[in-house]
DRENFITOR-189717 format. One record per residue (C-alpha): x, y, z. Coordinates in steps of 0.5 Angstrom, whole numbers, plus 500, padded with zeros to 3 digits. Layout:
BEGIN
    x    y    z
    X    Y    Z
...
***
This chain:
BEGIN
    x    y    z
  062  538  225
  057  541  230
  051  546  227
  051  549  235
  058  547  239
  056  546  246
  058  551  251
  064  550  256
  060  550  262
  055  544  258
  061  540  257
  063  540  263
  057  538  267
  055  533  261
  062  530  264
  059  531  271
  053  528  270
  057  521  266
  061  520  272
  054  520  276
  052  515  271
  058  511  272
  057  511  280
  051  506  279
  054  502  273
  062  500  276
  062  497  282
  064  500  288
  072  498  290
  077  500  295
  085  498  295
  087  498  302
  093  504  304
  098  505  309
  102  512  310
  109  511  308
  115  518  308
  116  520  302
  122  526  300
  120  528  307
  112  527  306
  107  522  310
  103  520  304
  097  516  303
  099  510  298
  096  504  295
  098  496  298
  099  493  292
  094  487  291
  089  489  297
  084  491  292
  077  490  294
  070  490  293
  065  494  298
  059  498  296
  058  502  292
  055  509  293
  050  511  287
  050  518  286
  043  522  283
  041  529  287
  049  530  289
  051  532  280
  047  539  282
  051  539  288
  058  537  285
  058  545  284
  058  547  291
  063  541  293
  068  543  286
  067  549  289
  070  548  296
  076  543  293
  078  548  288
  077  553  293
  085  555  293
  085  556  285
  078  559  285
  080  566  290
  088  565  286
  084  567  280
  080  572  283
  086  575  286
  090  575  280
  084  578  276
  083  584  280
  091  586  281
  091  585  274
  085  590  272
  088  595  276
  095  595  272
  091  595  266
  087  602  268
  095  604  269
  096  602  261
  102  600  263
  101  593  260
  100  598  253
  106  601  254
  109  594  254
  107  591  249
  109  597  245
  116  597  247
  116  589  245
  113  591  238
  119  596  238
  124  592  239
  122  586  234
  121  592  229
  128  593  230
  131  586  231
  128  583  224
  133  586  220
  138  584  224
  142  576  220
  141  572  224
  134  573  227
  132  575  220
  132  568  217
  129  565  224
  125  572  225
  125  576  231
  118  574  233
  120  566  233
  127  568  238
  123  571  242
  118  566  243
  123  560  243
  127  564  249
  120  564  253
  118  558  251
  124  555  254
  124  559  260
  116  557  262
  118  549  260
  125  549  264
  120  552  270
  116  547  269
  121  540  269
  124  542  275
  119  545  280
  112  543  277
  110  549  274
  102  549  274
  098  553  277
  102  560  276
  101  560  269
  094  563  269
  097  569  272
  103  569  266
  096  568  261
  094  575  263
  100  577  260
  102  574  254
  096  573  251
  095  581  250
  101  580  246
  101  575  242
  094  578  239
  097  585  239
  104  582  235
  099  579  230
  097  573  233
  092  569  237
  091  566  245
  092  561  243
  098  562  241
  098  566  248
  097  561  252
  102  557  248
  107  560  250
  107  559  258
  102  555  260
  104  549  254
  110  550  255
  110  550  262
  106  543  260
  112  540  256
  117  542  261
  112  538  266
  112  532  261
  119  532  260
  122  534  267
  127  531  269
  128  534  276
  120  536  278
  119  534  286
  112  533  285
  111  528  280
  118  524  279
  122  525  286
  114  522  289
  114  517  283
  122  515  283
  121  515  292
  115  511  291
  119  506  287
  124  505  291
  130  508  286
  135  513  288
  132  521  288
  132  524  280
  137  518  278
  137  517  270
  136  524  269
  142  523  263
  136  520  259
  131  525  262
  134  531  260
  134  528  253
  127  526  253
  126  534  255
  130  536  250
  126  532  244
  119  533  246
  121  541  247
  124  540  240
  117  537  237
  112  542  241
  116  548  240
  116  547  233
  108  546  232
  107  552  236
  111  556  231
  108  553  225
  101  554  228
  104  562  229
  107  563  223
  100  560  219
  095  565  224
  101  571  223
  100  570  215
  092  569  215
  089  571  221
  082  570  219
  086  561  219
  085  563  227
  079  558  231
  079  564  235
  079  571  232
  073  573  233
  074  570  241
  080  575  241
  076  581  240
  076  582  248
  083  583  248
  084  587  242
  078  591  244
  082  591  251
  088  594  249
  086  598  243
  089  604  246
  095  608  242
  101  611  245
  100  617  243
  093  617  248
  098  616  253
  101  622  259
  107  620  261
  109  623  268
  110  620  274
  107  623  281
  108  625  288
  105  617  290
  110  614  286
  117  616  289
  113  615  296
  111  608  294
  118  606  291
  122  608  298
  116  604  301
  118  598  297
  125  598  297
  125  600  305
  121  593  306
  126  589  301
  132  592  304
  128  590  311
  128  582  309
  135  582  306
  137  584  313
  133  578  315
  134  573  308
  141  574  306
  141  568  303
  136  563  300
  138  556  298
  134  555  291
  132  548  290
  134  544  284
  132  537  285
  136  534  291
  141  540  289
  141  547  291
  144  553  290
  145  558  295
  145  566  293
  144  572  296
  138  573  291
  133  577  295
  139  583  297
  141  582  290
  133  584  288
  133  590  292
  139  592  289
  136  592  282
  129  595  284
  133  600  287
  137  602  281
  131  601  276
  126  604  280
  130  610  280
  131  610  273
  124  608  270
  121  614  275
  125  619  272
  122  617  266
  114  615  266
  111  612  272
  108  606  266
  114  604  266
  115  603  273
  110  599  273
  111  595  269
  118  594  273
  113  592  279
  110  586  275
  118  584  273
  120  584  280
  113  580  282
  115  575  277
  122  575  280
  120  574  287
  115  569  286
  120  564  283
  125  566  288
  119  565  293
  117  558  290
  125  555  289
  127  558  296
  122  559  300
  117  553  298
  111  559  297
  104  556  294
  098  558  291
  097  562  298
  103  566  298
  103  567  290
  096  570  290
  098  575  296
  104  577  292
  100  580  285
  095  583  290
  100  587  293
  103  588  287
  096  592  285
  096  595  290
  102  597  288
  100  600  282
  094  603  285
  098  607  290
  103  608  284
  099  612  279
  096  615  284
  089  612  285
  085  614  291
  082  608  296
  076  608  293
  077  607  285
  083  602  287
  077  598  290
  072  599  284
  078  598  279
  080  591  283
  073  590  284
  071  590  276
  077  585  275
  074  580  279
  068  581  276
  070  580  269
  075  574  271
  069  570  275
  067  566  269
  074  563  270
  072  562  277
  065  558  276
  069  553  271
  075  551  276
  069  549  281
  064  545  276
  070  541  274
  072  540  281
  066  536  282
  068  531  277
  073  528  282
  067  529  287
  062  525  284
  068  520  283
  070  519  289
  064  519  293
  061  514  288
  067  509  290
  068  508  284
  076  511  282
  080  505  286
  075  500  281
  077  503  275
  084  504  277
  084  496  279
  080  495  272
  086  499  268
  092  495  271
  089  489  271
  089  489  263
  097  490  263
  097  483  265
  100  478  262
  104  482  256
  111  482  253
  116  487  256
  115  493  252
  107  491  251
  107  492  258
  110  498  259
  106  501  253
  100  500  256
  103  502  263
  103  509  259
  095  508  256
  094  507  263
  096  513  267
  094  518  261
  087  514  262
  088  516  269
  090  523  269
  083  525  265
  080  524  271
  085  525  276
  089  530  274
  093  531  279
  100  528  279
  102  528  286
  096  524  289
  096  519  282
  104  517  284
  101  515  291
  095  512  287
  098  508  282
  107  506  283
  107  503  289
  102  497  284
  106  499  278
  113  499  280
  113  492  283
  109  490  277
  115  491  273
  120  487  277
  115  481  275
  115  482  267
  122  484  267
  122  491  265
  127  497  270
  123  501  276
  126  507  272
  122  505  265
  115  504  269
  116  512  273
  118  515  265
  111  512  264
  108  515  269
  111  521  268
  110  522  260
  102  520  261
  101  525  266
  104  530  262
  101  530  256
  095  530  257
  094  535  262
  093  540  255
  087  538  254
  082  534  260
  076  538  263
  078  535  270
  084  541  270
  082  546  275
  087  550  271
  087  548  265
  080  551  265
  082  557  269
  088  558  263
  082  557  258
  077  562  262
  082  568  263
  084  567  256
  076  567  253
  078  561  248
  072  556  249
  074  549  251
  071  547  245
  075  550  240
  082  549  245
  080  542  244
  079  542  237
  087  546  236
  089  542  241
  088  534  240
  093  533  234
  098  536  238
  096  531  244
  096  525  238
  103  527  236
  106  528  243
  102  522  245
  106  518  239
  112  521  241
  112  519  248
  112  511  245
  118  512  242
  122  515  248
  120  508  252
  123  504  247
  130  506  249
  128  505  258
  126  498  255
  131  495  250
  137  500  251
  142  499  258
  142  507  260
  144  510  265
  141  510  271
  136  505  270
***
């Protein structure tokens, strides 16, 4: 199509650059806002019908300092990406990740010729089961920002099973994006939305769960017909050749790999299990969240007991795969520290860096070749970095040219005047055309329900059906705009090119997109539970 694709960089600042060039052509506008609690949080909301138009603050010299100021926005994912970077490249010098993906190969070596998992394949079960996971986390905590720390895992994978990154990428960072879409229990985009609504905490998840179900249904199937295409002919991959890097990376046989286990690693070990057995003491029991539900378990006392028993006897048999027990055990208590604990981007990053650390002590690394190995992670990784704060400064643009609340008022002004189902479509146009520049779903719900909710009384149509809106446009489209700090970071970590991601991409959005047109007809013409 192009003789020359631009560089993700150029886009992205082409992007910046049109933003400044909006700020001198859309007026200058603001709504009014008051600050209400919502699910226990104060927020900034939108007055409905006190839009008004002040000046408007061009901007010319600010598009070479967009990056500066991207850089302070995003400044949380930017040192998580580094973070995860470094801890990474230590555990990949240990070859423990090698020794993983080894075994996986093994076992679906062994299970494919099995009846059932024969006819669905091996590869396909283990796929579905982890797409499965990633997009349950992602309909009832907003799974998000973690998945660029699980793009470090799969990607190797999938291109060490015979596939690509993308397919990589599909299986935690899409999978969590269609959880998000379909959710049906996510705080920080249907609990703000439905509060903002004035309508019962997580009510008509009946139909949600449907939703989830249907869109899991169609986005699982694209992606495993677009794995099955790249496992028969390789060379059908965008980024074959994008993929060196990892099959480079991870080239070594395990037949170059010394199984042993030192001194270090039982020290270490006893370490660990002292401090877990310390907060067990002090966290007996954790209260995971679900929505406005909660189960309490004894989760952290029940992890201790586990590493106590796996650590004990990955050590007897290679210190690799004690390693690859701490990345299990750092996954498991990062999902314990999110649901439980409400840890974010702050304590996640500090969890992988104690991890590396960990696997540094572990295979017996000296301080200073854990440093230069950390060190080396971040510099191979950095390029993640620079993206994530270059699209920050889309926002920046935006919002200091005073133009966001003059394009959201411009958007919501064209639903007027429609029937009911046309008018619930076009709420849906309008918040997916809206989380192109801002991505956010939190801040778009304080942004736009509070307008759209008591627009719906007027026209007809249940409170319950405008959320759905809002949810299924500000799912979708997080797949594929540039304003995603952490679409950018997966893209980065990953080394696909924006270009080439947008290009796999778009058909799989139009689909969804046409998808969720369907799923609103029932909330408009179908009495359903809870709306």
């Amino acid at each position: 199509m192009f003789k020359k694709i631009p560089h993700t960089y150029v886009i992205v600042f082409s992007i910046v650059v049109l933003c400044a060039v909006l700020t001198w052509l859309v007026p200058g506008g603001t709504f009014d806002r008051q600050s209400v609690t919502v699910n226990g949080i104060d927020r900034s909301v939108v007055i409905p019908g006190s839009f008004h138009y002040t000046e408007k603050h061009p901007q010319t010299w600010q598009v070479f300092s967009a990056l500066f100021d991207g850089f302070v926005d995003k400044a949380d994912i930017i040192v998580f990406i580094l973070i995860i970077g470094g801890a990474f490249w230590i555990m990949n010098e240990s070859k423990a990740i090698d020794v993983a993906i080894g075994s996986v190969l093994r076992l679906t070596g062994r299970m494919s010729s099995r009846g059932f998992v024969k006819r669905l394949g091996a590869d396909n079960l283990i796929f579905i089961l982890i797409m499965i996971m990633f997009s349950f986390f992602g309909a009832v905590f907003g799974m998000s920002e973690e998945t660029i720390a699980f793009t470090i895992i799969f990607v190797p994978l999938a291109v060490s099973m015979g596939y690509d990154s993308i397919v990589g990428v599909s299986l935690c960072f899409v999978a969590a994006a269609l959880g998000f879409a379909g959710a049906f229990l996510n705080p920080f985009t249907v609990g703000i939305a439905q509060g903002l609504s004035d309508i019962p905490l997580f009510s008509g998840m009946e139909y949600r769960l449907f939703m989830w179900v249907v869109i899991n249904v169609v986005g699982f199937t694209y992606i495993l017909r677009y794995a099955g295409k790249i496992r028969k002919n390789p060379h059908r991959s965008p980024v074959r050749d994008d993929d060196d890097y990892w099959r480079t990376l991870h080239s070594g046989t395990q037949t170059e790999i010394r199984y042993h286990t030192p001194v270090s690693a039982w020290v270490i070990y006893f370490i660990l299990l002292a401090v877990m057995i310390v907060f067990s003491v002090f966290y007996p029991v954790t209260s995971l969240t679900f929505g406005e539900g909660s189960l309490t378990l004894p989760v952290i006392p029940v992890l201790a007991g586990l590493f106590a028993l796996t650590g004990w006897l990955t050590l007897r048999k290679s210190v690799h795969f004690f390693v690859i027990g701490l990345l299990l055990f750092t996954i498991l208590f990062l999902i314990t520290g999110v649901m439980g604990y409400g840890w974010y981007i702050m304590e996640i990053a500090t969890l992988f860096f104690a991890m590396g650390l960990a696997t540094g002590v572990a295979m017996n690394y000296d301080a200073n070749r854990i440093t230069k190995l950390f060190l080396d992670g971040v510099r191979d990784i950095q390029s993640a970095a620079l993206i994530v704060g270059l699209a920050g400064g889309i926002i920046i643009i935006l919002q200091n040219g005073n133009i966001i609340d003059t394009l959201l008022y411009k958007l919501s002004g064209s639903i007027s005047g429609a029937g009911r189902l046309a008018s619930v479509s076009m709420m849906y146009v309008t918040q997916t055309v809206i989380n192109l520049f801002m991505p956010s779903g939190s801040a778009k719900a304080a942004l736009t329900m509070p307008m759209m909710s008591q627009f719906s009384d007027l026209i007809g149509i249940s409170r319950q059906a405008t959320v759905v809106a809002f949810q299924l446009g500000d799912g979708f489209t997080n797949m594929i705009t540039p304003t995603s700090g952490v679409l950018l970071g997966v893209l980065s970590v990953a080394r696909i090119p924006y270009e080439k991601w947008f290009r796999w991409v778009l058909p799989f959005i139009v689909i969804l997109f046409l998808l969720g047109f369907l799923l609103l007809v029932p909330t408009v013409f179908i009495e359903l539970k809870g709306f």
